[in-house]
C-alpha positions in Angstrom: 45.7 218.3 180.4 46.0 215.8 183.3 43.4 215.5 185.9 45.8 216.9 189.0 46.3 219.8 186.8 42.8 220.1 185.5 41.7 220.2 189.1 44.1 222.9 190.1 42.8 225.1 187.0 39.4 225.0 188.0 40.7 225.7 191.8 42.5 228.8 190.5 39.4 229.7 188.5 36.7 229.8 191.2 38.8 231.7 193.6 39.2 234.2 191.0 35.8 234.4 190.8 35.0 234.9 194.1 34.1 231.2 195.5 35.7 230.2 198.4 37.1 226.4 198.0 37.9 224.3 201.0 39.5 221.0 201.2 38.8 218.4 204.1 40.9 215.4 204.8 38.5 212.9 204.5 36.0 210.9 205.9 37.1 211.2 209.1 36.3 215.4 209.1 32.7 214.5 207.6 31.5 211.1 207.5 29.3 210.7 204.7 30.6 214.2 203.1 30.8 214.2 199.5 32.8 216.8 197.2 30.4 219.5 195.5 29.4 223.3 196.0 27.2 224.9 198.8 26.5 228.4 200.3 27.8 229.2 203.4 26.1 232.0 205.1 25.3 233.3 202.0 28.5 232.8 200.4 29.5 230.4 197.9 31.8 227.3 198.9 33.2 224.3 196.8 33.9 221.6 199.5 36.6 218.8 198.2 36.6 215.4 200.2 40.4 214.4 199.9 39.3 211.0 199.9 37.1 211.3 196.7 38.6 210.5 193.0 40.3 213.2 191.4 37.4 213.2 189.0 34.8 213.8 191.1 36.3 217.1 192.8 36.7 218.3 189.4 32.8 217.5 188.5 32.5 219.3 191.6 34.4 222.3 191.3 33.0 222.7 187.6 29.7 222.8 188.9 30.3 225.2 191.4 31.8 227.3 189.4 28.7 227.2 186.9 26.4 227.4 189.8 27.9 230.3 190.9 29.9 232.4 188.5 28.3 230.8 185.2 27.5 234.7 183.6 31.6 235.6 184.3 32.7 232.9 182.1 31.8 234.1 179.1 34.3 236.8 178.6 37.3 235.3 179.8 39.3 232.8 178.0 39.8 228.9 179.1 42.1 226.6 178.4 40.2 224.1 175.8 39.9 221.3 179.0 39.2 223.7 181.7 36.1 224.8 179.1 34.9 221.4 178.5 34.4 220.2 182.6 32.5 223.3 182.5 30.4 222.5 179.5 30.1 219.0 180.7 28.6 220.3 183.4 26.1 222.9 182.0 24.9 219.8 179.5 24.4 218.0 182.7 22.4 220.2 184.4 20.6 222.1 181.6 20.0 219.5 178.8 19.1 221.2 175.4 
């Protein structure tokens, strides 16, 4: 799958899970902003920096969406490169 598409897949996957995802123009909106996920008042955001790599807003959307929705995953079936940001991601954070 190519990254532009990749990207989009994970988009479409953490809205359907409830996370809100938002994209900024750049540097200019947020100096020193960087793509990944937050909460919000309680509610959880994926931020994208337009001006970051495509890579990088995937690494961050994957680990919103494992941050976040990581027990919904489970049941529903992934594409084969949408399922290995996302277990690139849990390895990342929790090493076995």
């Amino acid at each position: 799958m190519e990254l532009p598409a990749l990207r989009e897949a994970l988009v479409e996957l953490a809205r359907e899970c409830g996370i809100s995802v938002r994209a900024l123009r750049g540097a200019a909106d947020a100096p020193g902003l960087a793509s990944g996920p937050a909460l919000v008042r309680g509610a959880p955001w994926i931020v994208l920096v337009a001006s970051d790599p495509v890579d990088a807003q995937i690494a961050a959307l994957a680990a919103g969406v494992v941050r976040f929705a990581r027990p919904q995953l489970d049941a529903r079936y992934l594409p084969p490169a949408v399922r290995d940001a996302l277990e690139r991601e849990i390895q990342r954070h929790f090493p076995r």
